[in-house]
C-alpha positions in Angstrom: -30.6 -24.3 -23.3 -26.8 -25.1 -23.6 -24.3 -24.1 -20.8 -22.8 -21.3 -20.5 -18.7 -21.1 -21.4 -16.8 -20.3 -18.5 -13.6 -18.5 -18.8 -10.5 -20.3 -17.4 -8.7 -19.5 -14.7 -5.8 -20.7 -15.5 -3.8 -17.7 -17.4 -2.6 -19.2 -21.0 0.9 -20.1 -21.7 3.1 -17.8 -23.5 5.4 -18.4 -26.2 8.4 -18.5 -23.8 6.2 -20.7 -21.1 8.5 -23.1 -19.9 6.3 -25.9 -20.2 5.5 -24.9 -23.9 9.2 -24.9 -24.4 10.1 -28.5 -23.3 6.6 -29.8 -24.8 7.8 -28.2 -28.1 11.0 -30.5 -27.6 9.6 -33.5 -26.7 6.4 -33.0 -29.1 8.2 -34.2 -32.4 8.1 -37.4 -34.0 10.1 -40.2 -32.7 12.0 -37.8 -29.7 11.3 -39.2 -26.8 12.3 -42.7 -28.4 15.7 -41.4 -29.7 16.1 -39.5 -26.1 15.2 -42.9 -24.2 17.6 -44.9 -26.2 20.8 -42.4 -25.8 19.8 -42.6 -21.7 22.1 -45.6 -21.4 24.9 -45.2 -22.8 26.8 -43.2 -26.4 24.7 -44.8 -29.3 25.8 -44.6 -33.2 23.5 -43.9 -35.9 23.2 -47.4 -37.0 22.6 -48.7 -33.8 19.9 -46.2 -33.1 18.0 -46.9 -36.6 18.6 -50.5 -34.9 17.0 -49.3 -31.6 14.0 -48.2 -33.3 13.2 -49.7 -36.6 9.9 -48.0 -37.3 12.5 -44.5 -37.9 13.3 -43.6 -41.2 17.5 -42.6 -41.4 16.3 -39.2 -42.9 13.8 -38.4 -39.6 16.7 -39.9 -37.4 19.0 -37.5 -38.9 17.0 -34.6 -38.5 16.0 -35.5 -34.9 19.4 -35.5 -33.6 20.2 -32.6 -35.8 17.6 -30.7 -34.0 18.2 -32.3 -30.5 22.3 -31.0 -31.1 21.1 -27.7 -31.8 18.9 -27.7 -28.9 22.1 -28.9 -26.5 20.1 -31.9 -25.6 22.8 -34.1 -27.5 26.3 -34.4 -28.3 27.9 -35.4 -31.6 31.2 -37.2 -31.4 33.3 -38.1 -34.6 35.4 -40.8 -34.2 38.5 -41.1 -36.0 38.3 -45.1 -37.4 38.3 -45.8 -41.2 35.4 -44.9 -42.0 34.6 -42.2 -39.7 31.3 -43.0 -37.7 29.8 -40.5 -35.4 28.7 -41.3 -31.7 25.7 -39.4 -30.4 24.9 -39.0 -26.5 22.9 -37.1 -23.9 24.2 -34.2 -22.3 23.8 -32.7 -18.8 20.2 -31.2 -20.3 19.1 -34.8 -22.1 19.8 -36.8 -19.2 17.1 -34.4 -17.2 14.7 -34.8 -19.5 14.7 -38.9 -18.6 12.7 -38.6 -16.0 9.8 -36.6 -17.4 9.8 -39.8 -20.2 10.2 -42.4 -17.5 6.9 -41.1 -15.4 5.2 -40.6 -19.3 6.1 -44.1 -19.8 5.3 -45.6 -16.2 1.5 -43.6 -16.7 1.2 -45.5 -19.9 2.2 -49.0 -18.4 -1.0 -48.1 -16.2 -3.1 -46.6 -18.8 -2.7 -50.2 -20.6 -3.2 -52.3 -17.6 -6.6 -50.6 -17.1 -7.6 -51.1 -20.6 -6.3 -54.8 -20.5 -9.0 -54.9 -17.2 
């Protein structure tokens, strides 16, 4: 005889949940990389495709595109010859470094447990 479903508790999240909303941000491809990498210090497309090399330029571009538009990063164009474009965290992306940092500490764990 199987169990019987119990119904949860917990009440679900709505669309405006705020955990939905910054899991949404976080969720996509390659964002918590690009987010990690701006952490220390103004980065340039280049040197973020150098930063991580697994990222195609075109899902760069549209991460950062989306991360501007979510006021999580600043675009800067510099005026040299040719113009190159410096992106960094704002006030909003730099709090979001913390959530990564405890993701990324669990992990360290999660593979030393494995490795056991």
């Amino acid at each position: 005889m199987p169990l019987k479903r119990r119904k949860s508790r917990v009440p679900p999240p709505m669309p405006a949940c705020p955990l939905t909303e910054c899991m949404a941000l976080l969720g996509g491809a390659w964002t918590p990389n690009v987010i990690w990498y701006l952490n220390g210090e103004a980065r340039r497309f280049s040197e973020l495709r150098a930063d991580i090399p697994r990222i195609s330029a075109k899902v760069l571009s549209g991460r950062l595109r989306d991360l501007e538009d979510k006021g999580v990063v600043t675009r800067k164009v510099m005026a040299t010859s040719p113009p190159s474009v410096e992106y960094a965290l704002t006030a909003l992306g730099r709090e979001l470094v913390p959530a990564i940092q405890a993701i990324v500490d669990i992990g360290h764990r999660l593979k030393r447990r494995k490795a056991a």
